[in-house]
N, C-alpha and C positions, 0 to 999 in steps of 0.2 A: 234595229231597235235597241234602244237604250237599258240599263239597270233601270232607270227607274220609269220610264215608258211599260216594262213588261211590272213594275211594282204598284204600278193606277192601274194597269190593265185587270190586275188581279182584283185592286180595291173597288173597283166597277160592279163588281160581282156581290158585293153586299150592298143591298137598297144605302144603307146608311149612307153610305158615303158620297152614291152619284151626286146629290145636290153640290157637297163640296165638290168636287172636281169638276164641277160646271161652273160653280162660280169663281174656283182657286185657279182652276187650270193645270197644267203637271209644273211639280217647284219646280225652281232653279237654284238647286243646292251648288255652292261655289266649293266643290272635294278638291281638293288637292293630293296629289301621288305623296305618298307616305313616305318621309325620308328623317332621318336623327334631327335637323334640325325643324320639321315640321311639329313634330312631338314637341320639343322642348317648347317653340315658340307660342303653339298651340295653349300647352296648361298655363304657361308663364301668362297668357293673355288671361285663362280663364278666372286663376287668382286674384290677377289687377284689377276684370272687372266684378267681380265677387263683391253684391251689398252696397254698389255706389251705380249713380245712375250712368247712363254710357255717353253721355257728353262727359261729364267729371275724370269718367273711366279713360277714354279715348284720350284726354290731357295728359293723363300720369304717365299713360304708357308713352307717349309722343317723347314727355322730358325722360321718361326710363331710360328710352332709343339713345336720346340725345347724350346719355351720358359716355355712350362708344362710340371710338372713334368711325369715323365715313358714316355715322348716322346710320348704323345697319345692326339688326337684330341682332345684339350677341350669343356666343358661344356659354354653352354651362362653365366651363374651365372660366369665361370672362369675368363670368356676373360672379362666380366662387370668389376672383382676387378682386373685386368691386367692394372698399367699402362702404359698412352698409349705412354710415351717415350720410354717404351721399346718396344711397337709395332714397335714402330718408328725405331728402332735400330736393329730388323729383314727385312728393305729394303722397308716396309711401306709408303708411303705417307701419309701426315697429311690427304687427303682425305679422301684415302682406310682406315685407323685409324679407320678414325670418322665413315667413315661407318659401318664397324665391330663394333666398339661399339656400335652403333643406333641397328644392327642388334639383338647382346648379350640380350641390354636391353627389345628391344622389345620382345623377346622369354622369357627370365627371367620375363616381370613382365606380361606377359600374353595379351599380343594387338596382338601378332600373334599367333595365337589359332591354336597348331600346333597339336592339338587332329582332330581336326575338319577338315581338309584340304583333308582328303580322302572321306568326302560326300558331299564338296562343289563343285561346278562346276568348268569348265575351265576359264570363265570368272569374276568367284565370287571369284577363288584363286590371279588372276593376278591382280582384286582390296584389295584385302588382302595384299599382299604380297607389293605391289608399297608404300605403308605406309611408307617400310622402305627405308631411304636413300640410292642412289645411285642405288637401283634396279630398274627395269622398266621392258618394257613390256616384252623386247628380251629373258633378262633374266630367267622371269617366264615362259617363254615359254620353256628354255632349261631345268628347274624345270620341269617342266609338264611333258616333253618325259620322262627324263635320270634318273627322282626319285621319279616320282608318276607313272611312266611308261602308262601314258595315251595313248590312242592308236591313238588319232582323232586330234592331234595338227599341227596348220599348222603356222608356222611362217611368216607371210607374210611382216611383216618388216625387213628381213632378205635379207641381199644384195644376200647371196648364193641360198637361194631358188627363188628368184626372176630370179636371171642368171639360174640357173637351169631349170626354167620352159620355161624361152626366147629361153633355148638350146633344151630341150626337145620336146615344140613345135612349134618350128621352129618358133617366134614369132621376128618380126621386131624391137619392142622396148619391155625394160622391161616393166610388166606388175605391173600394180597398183593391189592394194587387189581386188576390185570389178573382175576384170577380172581373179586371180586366183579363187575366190573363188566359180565363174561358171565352170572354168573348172574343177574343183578338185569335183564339185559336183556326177559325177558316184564313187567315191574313198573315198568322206569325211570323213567318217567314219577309216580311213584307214591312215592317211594325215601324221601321225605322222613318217611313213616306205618308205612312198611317198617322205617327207621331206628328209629322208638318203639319196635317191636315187637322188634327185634332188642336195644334197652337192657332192655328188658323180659328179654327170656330171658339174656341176660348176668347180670343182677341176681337171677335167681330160680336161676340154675347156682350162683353165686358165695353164696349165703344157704344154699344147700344142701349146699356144697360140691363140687359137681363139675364145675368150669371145666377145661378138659384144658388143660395148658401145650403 
């Protein structure tokens, strides 16, 4: 049995959620084994597509690639001696640019200690990692699930899991952190499979129209 086979088994156990798991089925998160350049490539992605829709997204990164040689994800030392007019000239914004460099340099000269990040905590990485520009909390959180594969992450700054949870338990207004975080208490442990299931009913509320404001 799987992580996340024993993390539905758990979420079984609260009414709320059979119906999703009957209609979701258990995800299929694509994790990958955690390695230096998973990290880099991982945020470098998350940046890119940050605030533009993910066809747009998916372009810029394609000509980012395309700026190294054999067309292969570069190294932070790479994108550090990249310049950044040519970022610029792959659909970049001076922003995103600068942030991707900030991000290069701080993995090149060692402030983000990306040996370290699989014994640090969840809340000891999202202080780590906000160092770098333009990242914050949302982001480390989709770090945590999708590349540290953490099992216990709950995004609660997250508009979808918020709706998620308003749909799921029948709750009159979105709910603030404090209020998620007693209801997720029988599950916590578990929060990160909980989260899928919660983007799930946001997305199927929101297709159907009935997302409550």
């Amino acid at each position: 049995m799987t992580a996340i086979d024993r993390s539905v088994m758990t979420l079984r156990r609260d009414k709320h959620f059979v119906p999703l798991i009957k209609k979701h089925g258990i995800p299929e998160f694509k994790w990958n084994n955690f390695e230096r350049g998973n990290a880099f490539q991982s945020l470098c992605r998350s940046i890119i597509y940050q605030q533009v829709s993910g066809a747009a997204a998916a372009t810029i990164l394609a000509r980012f690639i395309a700026l190294f040689p054999r067309g292969t994800f570069p190294t932070p030392e790479a994108v550090d001696k990249m310049p950044i007019e040519k970022m610029r000239a792959a659909g970049l914004s001076a922003q995103k640019a600068s942030y991707i460099k900030d991000l290069a340099l701080k993995f090149s000269d060692g402030t983000i200690k990306h040996t370290l990040l699989p014994q640090m905590t969840n809340d000891e990485i999202v202080e780590h990692l906000i160092q770098v520009k333009g990242i914050g909390a949302w982001t480390v959180h989709m770090f945590l699930i999708f590349t540290l594969n953490r099992p216990d992450v709950l995004p609660t700054g997250d508009l979808g899991i918020r709706k998620g949870f308003q749909i799921v338990y029948g709750l009159k207004q979105l709910p603030d952190h404090a209020k998620m975080e007693r209801l997720a208490k029988p599950w916590r442990a578990h929060a990160s499979i909980a989260s899928w299931y919660f983007w799930r009913a946001a997305d199927n509320a929101k297709s159907n129209g009935r997302v409550k404001k």
